[in-house]
C-alpha positions in Angstrom: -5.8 24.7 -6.1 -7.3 23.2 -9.3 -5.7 20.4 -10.9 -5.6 19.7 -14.8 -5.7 16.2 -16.2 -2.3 17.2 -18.2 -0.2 17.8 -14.8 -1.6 14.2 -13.8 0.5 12.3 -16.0 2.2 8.4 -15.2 4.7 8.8 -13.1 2.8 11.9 -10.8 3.6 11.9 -7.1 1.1 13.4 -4.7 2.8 15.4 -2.0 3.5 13.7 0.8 1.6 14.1 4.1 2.8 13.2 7.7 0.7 12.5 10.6 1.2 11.0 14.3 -0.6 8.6 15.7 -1.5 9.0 18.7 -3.0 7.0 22.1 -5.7 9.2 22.4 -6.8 8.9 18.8 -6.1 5.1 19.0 -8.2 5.2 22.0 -11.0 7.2 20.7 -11.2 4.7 17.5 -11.1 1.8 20.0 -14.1 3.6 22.1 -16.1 4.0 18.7 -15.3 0.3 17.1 -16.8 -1.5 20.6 -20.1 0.8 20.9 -18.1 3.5 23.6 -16.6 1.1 25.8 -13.3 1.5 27.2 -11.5 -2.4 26.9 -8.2 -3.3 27.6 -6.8 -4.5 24.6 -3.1 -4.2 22.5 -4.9 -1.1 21.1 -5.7 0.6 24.4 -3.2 -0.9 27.0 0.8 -1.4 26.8 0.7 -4.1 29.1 -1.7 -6.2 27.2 0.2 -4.9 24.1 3.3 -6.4 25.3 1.7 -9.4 27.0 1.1 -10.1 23.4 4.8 -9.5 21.9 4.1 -5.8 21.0 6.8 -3.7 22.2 3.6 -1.1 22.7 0.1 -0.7 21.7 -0.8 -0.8 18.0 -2.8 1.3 16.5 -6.0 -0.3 13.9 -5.7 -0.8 10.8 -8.4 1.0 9.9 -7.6 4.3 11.5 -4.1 5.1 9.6 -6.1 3.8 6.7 -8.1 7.0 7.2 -5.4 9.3 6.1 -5.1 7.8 2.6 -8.7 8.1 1.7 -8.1 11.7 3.1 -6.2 12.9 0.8 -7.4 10.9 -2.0 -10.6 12.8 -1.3 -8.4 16.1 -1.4 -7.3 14.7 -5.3 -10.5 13.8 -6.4 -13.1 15.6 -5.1 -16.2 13.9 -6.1 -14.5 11.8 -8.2 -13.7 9.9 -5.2 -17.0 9.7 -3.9 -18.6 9.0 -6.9 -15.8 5.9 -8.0 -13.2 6.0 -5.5 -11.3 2.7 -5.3 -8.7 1.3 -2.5 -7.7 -2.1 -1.7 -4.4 -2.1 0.3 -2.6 -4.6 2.5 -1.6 -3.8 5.9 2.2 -4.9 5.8 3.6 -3.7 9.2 2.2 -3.2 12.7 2.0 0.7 13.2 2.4 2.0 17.1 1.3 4.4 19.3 3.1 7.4 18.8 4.5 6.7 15.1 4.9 8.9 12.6 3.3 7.6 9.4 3.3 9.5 5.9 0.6 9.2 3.1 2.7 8.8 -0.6 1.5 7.7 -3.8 2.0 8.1 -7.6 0.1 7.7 -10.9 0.5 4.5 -12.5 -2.6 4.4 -14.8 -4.9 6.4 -16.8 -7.9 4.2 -18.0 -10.9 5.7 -19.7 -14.1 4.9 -18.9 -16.7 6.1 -21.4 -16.3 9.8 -21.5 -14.7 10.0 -17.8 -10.6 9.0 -17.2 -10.3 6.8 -14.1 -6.6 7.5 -12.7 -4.7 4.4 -10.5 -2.1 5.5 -8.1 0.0 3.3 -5.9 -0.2 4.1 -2.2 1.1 3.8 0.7 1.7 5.0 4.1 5.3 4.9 5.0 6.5 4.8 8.8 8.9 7.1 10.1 12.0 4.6 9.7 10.8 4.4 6.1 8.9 1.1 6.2 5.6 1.0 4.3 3.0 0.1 6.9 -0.1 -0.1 4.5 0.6 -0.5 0.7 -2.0 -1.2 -2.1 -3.7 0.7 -4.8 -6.4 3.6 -5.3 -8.3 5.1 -8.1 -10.6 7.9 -8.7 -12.6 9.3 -11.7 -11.8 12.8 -13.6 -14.8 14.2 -15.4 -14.7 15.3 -18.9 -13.8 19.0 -18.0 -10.7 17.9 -17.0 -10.3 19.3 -13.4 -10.3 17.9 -10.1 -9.9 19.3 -6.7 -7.5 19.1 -4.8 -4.4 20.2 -2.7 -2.0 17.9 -4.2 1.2 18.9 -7.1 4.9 17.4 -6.4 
């Protein structure tokens, strides 16, 4: 689906996308971040985890991160790649086996020679409604006016 720079008005809310998190994905990520070797850490091991007041492991900050840039990547196409900005704060632990969701909406339109730069608010919400990670993004629209992407609420 092909978005116009009119439907992408203040106030436009991307769709909402849900994912788990999951040991094995938190364990791959942990395998990748210390050069493929398996450590016991709060990241990898409950016991650990809750050695260090966790009620269970706890997933990287980095790795639900992911899923925002995902579907910022989905708006913007190359816009993102070309100009893509995030800076978010990580507000809440999020755990093995959470459900998190990726939200955000359009808060700005700045223009930036012949090229709009949108700013959305985002976040990724927990499954008891908690934002987890909150900050903002922003991505560049070319002059044509379209951007691809999956997105429309």
């Amino acid at each position: 689906m092909s978005l116009n720079m009119k439907d992408l008005d203040i106030g436009y809310e991307i769709s909402p996308v849900s994912h788990t998190v999951t040991q094995e994905r938190i364990n791959v990520y942990s395998r990748f971040v210390f050069g493929g070797r398996d450590l016991k850490n709060i990241h990898t091991d409950n016991e650990t985890a809750r050695r260090a007041g966790l009620p269970r492991t706890v997933a990287q900050g980095r790795y639900p991160l992911a899923y925002i840039s995902e579907e910022l990547l989905k708006l913007f196409g190359r816009g993102w790649f070309e100009g893509g900005r995030l800076s978010v704060a990580l507000t809440k632990p999020i755990f093995a086996d959470d459900t998190v969701t990726v939200k955000g909406v359009v808060k700005e339109k700045t223009i930036e020679g012949d090229i709009t730069r949108l700013v959305l608010d985002v976040w990724l919400e927990n499954q008891n409604g908690e934002k987890v990670i909150a900050g903002t993004a922003s991505g560049l629209v070319y002059p044509k006016g379209e951007i691809d992407g999956r997105h429309g609420k």
